[in-house]
The first five atom37 places (N, CA, C, CB, O) and aatype in JSON, in Angstrom:
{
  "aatype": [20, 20, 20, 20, 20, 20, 20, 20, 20, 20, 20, 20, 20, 20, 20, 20, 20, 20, 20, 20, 20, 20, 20, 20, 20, 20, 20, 20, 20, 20, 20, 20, 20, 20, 20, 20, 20, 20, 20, 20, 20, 20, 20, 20, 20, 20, 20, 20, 20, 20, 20, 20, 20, 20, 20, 20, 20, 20, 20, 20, 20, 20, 20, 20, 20, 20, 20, 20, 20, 20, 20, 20, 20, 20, 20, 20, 20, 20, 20, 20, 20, 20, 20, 20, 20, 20, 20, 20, 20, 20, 20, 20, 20, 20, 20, 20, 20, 20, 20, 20, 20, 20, 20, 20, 20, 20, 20, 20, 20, 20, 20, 20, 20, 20, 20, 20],
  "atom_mask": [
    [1, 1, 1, 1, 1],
    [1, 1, 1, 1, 1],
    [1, 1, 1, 1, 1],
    [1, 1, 1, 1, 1],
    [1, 1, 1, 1, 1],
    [1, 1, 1, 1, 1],
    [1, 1, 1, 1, 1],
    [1, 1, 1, 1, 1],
    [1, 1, 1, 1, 1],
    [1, 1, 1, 1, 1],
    [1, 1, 1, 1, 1],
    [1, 1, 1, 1, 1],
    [1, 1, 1, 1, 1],
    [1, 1, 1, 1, 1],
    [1, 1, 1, 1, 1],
    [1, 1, 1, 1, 1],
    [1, 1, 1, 1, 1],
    [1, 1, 1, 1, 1],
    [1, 1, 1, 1, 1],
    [1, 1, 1, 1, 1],
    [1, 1, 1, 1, 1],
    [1, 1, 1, 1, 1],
    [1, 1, 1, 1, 1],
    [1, 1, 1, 1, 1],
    [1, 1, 1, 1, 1],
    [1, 1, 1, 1, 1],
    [1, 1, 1, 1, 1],
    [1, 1, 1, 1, 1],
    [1, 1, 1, 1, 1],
    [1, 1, 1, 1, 1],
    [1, 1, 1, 1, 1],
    [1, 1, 1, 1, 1],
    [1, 1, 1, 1, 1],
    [1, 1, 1, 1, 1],
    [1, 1, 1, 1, 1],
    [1, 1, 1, 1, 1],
    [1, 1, 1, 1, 1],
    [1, 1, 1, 1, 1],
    [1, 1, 1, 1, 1],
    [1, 1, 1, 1, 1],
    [1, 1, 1, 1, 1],
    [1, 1, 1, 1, 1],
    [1, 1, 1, 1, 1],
    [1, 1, 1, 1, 1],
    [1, 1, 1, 1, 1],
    [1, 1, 1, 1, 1],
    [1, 1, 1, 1, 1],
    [1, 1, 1, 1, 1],
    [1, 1, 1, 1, 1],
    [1, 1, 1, 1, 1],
    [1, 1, 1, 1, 1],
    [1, 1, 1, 1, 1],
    [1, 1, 1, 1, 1],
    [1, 1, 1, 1, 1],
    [1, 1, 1, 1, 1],
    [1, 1, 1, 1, 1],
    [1, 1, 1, 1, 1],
    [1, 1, 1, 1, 1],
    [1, 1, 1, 1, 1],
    [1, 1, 1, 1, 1],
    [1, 1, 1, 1, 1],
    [1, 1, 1, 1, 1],
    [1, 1, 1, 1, 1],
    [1, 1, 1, 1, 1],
    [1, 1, 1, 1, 1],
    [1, 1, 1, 1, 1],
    [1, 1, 1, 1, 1],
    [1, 1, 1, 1, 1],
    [1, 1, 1, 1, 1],
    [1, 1, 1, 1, 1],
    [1, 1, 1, 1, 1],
    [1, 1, 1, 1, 1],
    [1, 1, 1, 1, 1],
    [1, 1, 1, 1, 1],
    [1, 1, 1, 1, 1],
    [1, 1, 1, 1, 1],
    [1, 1, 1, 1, 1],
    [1, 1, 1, 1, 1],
    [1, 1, 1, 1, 1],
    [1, 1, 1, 1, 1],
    [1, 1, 1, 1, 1],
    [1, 1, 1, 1, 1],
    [1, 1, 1, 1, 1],
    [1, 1, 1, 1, 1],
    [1, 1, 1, 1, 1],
    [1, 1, 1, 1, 1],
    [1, 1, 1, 1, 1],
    [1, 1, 1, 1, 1],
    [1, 1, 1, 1, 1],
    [1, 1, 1, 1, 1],
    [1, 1, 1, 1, 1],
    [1, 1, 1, 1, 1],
    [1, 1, 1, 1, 1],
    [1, 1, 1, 1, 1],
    [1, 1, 1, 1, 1],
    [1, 1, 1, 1, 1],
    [1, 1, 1, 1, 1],
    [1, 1, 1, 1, 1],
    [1, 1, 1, 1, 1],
    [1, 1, 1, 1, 1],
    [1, 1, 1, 1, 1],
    [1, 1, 1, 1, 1],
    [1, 1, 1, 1, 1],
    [1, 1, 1, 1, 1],
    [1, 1, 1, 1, 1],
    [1, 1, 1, 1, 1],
    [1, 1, 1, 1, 1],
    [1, 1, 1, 1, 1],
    [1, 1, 1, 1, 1],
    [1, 1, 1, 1, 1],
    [1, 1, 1, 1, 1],
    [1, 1, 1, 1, 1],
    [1, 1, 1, 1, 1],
    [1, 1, 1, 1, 1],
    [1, 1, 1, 1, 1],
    [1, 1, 1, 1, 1]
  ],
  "atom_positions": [
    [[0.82, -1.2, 0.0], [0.0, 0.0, 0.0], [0.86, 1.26, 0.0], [-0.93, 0.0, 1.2], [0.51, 2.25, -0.63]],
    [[2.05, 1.2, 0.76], [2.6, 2.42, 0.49], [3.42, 2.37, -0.57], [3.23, 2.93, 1.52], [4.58, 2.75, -0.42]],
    [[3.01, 1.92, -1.76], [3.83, 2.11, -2.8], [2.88, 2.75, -4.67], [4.64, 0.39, -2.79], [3.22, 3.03, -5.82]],
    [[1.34, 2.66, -3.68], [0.02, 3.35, -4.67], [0.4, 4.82, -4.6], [-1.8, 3.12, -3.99], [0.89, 5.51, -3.71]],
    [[0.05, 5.03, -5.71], [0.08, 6.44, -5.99], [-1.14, 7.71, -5.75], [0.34, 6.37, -7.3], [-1.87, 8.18, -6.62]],
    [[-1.12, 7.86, -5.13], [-2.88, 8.2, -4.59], [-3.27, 9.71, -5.61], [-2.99, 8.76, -2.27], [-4.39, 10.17, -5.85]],
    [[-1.76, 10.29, -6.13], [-1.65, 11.46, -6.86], [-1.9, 12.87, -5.83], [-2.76, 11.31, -8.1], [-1.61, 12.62, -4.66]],
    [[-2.38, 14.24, -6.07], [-2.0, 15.16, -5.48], [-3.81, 14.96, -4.55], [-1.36, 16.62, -6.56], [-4.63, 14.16, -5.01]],
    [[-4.13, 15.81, -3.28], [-5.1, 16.15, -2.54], [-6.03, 16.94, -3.52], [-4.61, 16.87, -1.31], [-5.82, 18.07, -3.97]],
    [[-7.16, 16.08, -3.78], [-8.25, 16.84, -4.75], [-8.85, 18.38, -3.76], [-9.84, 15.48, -5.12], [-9.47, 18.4, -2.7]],
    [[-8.43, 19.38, -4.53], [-9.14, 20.77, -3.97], [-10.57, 20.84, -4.11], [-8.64, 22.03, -4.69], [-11.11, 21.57, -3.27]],
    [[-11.36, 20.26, -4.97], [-12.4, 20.36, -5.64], [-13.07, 19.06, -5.27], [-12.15, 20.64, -7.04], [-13.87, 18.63, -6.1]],
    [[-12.83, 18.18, -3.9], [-13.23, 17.14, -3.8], [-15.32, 17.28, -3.64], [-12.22, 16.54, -2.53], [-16.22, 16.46, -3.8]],
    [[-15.31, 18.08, -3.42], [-17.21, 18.62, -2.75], [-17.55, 18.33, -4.26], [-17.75, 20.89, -1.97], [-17.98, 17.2, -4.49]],
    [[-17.4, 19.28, -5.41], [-17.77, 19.25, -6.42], [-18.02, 17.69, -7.36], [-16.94, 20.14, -6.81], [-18.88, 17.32, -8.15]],
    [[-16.55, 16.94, -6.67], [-16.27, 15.58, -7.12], [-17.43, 15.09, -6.65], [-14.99, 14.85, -6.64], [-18.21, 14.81, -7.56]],
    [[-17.8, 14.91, -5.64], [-18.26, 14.12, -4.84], [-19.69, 13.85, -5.49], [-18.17, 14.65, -3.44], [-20.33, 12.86, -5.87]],
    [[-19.89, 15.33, -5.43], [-21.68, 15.74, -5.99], [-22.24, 15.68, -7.38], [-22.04, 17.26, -5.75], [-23.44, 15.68, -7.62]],
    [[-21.22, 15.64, -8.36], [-21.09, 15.23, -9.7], [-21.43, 13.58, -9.58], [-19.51, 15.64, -10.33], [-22.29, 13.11, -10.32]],
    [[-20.89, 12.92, -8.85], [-21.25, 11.63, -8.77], [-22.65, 11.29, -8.25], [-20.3, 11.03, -8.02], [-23.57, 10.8, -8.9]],
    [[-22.65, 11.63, -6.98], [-23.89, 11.44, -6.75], [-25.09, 11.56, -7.24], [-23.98, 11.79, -6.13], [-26.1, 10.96, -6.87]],
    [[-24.95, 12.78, -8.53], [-26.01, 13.45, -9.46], [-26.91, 12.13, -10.03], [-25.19, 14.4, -10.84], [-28.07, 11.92, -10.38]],
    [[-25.41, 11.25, -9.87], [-26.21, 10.02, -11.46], [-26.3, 8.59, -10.15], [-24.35, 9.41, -13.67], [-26.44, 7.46, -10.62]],
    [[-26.23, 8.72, -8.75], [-25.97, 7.74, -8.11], [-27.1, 7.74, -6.91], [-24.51, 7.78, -7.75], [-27.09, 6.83, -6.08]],
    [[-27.99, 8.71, -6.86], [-29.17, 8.9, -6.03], [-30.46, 8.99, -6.32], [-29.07, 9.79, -5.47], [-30.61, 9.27, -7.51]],
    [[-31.28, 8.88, -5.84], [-32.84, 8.42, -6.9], [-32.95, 10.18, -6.85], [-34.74, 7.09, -5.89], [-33.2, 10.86, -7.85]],
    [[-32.74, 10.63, -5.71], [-33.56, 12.44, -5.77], [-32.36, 13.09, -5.57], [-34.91, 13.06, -4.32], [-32.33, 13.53, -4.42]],
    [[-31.19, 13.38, -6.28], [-30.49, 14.11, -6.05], [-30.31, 15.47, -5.87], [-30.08, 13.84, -6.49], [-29.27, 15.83, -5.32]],
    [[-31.18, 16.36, -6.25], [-31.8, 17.7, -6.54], [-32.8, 17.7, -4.89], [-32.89, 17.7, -8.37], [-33.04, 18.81, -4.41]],
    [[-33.18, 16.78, -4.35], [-33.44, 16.81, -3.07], [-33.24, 15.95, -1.95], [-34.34, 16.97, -3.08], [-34.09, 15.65, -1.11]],
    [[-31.59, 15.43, -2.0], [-30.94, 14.79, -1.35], [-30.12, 16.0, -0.33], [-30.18, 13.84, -2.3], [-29.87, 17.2, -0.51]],
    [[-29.93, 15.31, 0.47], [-28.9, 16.08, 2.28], [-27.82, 15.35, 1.9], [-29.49, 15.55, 4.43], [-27.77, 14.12, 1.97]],
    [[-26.72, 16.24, 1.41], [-25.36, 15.21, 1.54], [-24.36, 16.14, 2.55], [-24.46, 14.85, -0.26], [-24.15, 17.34, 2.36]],
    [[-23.8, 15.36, 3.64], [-23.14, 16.36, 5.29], [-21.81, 15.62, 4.62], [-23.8, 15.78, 7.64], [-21.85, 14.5, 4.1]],
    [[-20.88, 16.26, 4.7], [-19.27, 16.01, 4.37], [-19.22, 16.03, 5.78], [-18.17, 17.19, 3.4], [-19.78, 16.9, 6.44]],
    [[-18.48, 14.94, 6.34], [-17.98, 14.76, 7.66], [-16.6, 14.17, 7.74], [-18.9, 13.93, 8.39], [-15.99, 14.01, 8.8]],
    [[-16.24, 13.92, 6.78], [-14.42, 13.53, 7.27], [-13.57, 13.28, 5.6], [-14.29, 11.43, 8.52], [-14.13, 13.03, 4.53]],
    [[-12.49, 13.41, 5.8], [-11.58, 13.45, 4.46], [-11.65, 14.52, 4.01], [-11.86, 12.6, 3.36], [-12.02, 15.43, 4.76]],
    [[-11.29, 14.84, 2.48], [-10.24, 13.63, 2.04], [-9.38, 13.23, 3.11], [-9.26, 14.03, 0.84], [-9.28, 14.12, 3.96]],
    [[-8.84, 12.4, 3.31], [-7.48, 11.29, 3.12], [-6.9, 10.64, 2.55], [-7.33, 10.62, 3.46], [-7.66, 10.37, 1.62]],
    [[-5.82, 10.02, 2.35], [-5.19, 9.11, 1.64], [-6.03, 7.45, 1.92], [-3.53, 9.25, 2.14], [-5.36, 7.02, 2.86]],
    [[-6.91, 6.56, 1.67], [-7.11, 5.12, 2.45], [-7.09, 3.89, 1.35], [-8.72, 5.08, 3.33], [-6.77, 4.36, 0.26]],
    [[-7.23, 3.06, 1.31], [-7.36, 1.85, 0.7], [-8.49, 1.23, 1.23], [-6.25, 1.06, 0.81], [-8.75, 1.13, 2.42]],
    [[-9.28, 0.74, 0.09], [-10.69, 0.44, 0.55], [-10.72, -0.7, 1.16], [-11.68, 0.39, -0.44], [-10.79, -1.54, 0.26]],
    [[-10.71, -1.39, 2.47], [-10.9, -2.87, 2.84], [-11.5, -3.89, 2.09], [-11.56, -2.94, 3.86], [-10.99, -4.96, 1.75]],
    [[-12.87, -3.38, 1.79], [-14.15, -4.47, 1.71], [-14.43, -3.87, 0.42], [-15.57, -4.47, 3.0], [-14.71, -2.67, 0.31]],
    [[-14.37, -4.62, -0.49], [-15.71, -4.25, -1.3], [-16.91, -5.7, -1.42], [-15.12, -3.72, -3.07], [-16.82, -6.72, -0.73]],
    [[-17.88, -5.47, -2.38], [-18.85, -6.85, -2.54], [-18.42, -6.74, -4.16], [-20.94, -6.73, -2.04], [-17.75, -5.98, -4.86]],
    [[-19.21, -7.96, -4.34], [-19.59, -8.73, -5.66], [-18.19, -8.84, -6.64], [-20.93, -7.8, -6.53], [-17.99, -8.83, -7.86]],
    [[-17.41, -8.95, -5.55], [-16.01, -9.66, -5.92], [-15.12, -8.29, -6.83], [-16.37, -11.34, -7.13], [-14.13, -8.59, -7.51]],
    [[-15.56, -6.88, -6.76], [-15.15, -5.97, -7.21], [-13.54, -5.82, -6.31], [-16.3, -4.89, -7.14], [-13.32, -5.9, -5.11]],
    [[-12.65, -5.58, -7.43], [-11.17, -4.93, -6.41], [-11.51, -4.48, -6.05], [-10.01, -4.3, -6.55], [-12.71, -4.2, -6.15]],
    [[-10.31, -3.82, -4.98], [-10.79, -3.26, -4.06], [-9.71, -1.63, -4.57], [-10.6, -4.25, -2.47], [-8.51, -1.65, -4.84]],
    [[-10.22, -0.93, -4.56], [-9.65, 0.38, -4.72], [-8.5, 1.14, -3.64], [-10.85, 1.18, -4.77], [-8.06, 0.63, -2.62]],
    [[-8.22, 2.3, -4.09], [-7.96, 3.27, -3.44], [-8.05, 4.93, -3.89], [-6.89, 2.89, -3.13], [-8.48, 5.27, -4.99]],
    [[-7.68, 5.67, -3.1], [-7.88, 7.0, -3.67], [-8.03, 7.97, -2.04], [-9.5, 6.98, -4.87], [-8.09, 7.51, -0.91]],
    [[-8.05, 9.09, -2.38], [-8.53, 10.44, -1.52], [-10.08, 10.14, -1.07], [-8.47, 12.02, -2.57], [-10.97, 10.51, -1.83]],
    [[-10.36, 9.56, -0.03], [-11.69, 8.98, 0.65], [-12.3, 9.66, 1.57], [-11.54, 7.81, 1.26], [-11.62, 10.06, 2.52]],
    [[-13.42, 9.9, 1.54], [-14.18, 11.46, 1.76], [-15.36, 9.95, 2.37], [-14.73, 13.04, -0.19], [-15.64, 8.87, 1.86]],
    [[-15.72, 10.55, 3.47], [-16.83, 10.32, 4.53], [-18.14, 11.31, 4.4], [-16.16, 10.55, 6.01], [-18.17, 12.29, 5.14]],
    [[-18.91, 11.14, 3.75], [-20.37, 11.87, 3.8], [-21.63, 10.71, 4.12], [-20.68, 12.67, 2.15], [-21.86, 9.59, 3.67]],
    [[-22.31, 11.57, 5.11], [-23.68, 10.88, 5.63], [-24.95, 11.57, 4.1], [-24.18, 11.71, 7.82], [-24.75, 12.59, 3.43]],
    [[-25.99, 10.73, 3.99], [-26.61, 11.21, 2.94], [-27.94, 10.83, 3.48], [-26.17, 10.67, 1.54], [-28.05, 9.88, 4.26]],
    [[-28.99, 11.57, 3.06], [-30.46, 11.52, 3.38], [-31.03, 11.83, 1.72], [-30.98, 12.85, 4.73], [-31.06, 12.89, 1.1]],
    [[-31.5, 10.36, 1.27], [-32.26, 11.03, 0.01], [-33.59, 10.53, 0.05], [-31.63, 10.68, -1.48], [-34.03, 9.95, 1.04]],
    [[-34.23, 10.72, -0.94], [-35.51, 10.25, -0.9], [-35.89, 8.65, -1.71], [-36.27, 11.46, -1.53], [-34.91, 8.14, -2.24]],
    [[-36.73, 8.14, -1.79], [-36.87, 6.52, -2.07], [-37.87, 6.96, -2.96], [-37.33, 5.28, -0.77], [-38.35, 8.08, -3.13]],
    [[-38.16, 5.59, -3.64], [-38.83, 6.06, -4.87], [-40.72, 6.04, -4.34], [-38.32, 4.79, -6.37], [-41.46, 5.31, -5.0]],
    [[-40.98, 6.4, -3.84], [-41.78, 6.84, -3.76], [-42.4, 8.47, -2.58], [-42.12, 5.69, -3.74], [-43.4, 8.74, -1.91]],
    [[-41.06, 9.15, -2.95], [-40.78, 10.49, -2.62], [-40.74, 10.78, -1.19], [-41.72, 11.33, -3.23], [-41.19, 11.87, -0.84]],
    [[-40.16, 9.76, -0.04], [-40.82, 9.77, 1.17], [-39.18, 10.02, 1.35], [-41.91, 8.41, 1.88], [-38.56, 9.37, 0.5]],
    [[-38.23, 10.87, 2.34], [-37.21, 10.9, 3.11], [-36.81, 9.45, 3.88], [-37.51, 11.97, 3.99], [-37.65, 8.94, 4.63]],
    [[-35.38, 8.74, 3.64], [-35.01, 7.6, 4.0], [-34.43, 8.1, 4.97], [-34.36, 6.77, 3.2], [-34.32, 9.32, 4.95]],
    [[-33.87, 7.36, 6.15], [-33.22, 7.34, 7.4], [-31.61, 7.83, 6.8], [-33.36, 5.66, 8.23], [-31.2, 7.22, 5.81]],
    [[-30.7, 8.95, 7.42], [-29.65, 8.94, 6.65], [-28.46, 7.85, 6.81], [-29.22, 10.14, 6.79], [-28.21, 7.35, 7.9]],
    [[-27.92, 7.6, 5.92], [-26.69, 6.95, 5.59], [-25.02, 7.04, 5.08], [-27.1, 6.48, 4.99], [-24.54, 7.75, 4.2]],
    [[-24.39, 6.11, 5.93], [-22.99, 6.79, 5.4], [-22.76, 6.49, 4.21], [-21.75, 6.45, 6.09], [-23.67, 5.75, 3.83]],
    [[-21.96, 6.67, 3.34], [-21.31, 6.6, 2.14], [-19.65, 7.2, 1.7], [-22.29, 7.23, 1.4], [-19.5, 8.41, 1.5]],
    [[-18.38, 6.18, 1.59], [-17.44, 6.74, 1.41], [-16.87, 6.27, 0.08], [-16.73, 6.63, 2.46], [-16.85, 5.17, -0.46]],
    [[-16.37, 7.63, -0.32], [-16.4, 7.63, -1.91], [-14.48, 7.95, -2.04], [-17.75, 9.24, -2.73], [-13.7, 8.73, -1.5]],
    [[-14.41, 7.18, -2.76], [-12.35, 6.97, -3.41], [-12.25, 7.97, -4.57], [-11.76, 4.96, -4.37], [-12.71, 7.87, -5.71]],
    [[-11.61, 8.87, -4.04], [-11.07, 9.91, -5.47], [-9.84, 9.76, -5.59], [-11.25, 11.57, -5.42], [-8.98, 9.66, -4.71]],
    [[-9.71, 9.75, -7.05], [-8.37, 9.4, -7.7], [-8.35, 9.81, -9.35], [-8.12, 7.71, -7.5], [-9.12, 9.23, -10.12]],
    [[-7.2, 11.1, -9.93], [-7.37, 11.39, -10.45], [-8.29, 12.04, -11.36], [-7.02, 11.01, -10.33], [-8.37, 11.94, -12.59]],
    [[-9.16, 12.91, -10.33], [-10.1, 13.87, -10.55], [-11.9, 13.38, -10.51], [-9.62, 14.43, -11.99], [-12.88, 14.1, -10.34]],
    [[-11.84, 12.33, -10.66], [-13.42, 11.35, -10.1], [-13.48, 10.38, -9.26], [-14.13, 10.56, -11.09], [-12.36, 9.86, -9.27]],
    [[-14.13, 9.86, -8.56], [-14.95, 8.83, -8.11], [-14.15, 7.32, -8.68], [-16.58, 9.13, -8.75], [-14.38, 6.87, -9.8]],
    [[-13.3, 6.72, -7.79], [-12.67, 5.4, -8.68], [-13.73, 3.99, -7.89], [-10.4, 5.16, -8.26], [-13.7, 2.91, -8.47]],
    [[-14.36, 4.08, -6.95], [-15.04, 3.34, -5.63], [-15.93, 4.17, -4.78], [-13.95, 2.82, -4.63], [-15.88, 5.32, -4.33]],
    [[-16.52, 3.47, -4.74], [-17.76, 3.92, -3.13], [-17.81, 2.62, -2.31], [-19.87, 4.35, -3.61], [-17.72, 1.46, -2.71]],
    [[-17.95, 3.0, -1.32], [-18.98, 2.06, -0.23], [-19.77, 2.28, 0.58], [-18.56, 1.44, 0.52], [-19.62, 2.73, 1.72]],
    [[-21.01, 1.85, -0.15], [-22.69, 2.01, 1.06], [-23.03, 3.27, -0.78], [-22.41, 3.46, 3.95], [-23.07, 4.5, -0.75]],
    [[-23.14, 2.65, -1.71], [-23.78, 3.14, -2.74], [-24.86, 1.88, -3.46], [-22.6, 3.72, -3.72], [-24.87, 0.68, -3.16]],
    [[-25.66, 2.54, -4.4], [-26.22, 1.24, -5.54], [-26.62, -0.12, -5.11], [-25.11, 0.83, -6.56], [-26.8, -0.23, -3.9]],
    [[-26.75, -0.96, -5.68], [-26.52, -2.27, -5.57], [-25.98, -3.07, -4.52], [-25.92, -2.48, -6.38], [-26.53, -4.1, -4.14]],
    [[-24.3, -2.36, -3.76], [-23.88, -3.31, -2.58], [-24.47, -1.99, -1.44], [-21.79, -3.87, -2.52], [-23.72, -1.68, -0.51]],
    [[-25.62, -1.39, -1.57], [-25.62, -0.45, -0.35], [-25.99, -1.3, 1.25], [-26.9, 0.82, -0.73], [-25.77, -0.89, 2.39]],
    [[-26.63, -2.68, 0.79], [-26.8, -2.95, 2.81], [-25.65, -3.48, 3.12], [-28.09, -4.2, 3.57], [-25.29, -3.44, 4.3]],
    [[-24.54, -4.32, 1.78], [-23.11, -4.82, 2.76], [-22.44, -3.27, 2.6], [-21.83, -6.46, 1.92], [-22.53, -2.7, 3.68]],
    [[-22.03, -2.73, 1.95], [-21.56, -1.17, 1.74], [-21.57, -0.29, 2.63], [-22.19, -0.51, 0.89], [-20.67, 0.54, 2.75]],
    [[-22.87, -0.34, 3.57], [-23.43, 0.63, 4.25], [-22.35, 0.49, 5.83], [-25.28, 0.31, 4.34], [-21.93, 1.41, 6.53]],
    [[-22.11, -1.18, 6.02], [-21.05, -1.66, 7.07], [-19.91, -1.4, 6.55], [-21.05, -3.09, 7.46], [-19.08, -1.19, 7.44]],
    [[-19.39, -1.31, 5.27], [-18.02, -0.91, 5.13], [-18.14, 0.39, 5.13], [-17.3, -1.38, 3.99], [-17.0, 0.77, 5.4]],
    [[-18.84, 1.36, 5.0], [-18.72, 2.78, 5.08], [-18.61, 2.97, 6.63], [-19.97, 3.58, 4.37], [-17.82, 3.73, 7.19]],
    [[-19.27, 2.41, 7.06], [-19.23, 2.8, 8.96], [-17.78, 2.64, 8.68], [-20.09, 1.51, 10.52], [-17.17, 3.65, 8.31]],
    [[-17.17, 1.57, 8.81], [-15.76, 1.58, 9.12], [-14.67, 2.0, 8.53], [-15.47, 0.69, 9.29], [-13.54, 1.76, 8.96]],
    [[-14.97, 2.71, 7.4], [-14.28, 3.46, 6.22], [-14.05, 4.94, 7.17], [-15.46, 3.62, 4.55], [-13.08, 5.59, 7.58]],
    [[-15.54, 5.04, 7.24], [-15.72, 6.8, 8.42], [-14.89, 6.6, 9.42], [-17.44, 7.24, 9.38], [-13.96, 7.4, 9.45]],
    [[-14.92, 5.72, 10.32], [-14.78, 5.8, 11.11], [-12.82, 5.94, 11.43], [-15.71, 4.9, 11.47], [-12.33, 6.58, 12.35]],
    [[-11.94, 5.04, 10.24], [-10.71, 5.0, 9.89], [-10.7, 6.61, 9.52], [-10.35, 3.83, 8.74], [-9.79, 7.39, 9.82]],
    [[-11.54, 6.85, 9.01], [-11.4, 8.63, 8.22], [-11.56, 9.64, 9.54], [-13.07, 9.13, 6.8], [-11.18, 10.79, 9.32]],
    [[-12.07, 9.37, 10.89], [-12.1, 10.04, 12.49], [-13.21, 10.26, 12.22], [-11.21, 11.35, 13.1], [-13.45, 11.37, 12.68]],
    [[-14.24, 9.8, 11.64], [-15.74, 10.33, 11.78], [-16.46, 8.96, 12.24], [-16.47, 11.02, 10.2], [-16.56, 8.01, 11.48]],
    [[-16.9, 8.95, 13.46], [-18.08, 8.07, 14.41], [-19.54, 7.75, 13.8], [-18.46, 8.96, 15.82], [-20.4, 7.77, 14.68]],
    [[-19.98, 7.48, 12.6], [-21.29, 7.22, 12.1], [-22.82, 6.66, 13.46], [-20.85, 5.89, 10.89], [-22.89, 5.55, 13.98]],
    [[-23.6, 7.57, 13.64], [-24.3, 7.54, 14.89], [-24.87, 6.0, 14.84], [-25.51, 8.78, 15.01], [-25.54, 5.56, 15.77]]
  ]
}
């Protein structure tokens, strides 16, 4: 691990973040996304469905969006891998969001943020 290149600290990581999410949330235009820890440098532990496992500048945000039938969901963590100017990994997104949702707790929590 200390031999990945993680490249320079994204300045523009908020923008990164929310560009992704645009195409990765059912209501994004009325989604709560709280930045609570990162960037950092991390390597992703866990991923599912046999995906490598990444790395990158890993940003801790809790998210509250809406479900498809327009009702506010309970919020959730989500930690997203930047590397070279986008999004290379998430965990607690899409498809692996209920195993995801346990690797993001502990993604945050490596990042100094306590997920309630």
């Amino acid at each position: 691990m200390a031999a990945l290149d993680y490249g320079p600290r994204p300045e523009n990581y908020e923008q990164i973040v929310q560009d992704y999410l645009r195409t990765a949330l059912v209501a994004p235009e009325f989604a709560i996304v709280q930045f609570k820890a990162g960037p950092r440098p991390l390597y992703q532990k866990n991923a599912v469905f046999f995906r490598d496992r990444q790395y990158g500048w890993a940003v801790c945000v809790m998210i509250r969006d809406k479900d498809r039938r327009g009702a506010y969901e309970e919020p959730y963590p989500m930690v997203l891998y930047l590397r070279g100017g986008k999004v290379v990994a998430a965990n607690g997104d899409g498809l692996e969001r209920a195993a995801g949702v346990r690797y993001a707790h502990e993604q945050c929590a490596a990042l100094g943020y306590e997920v309630p």
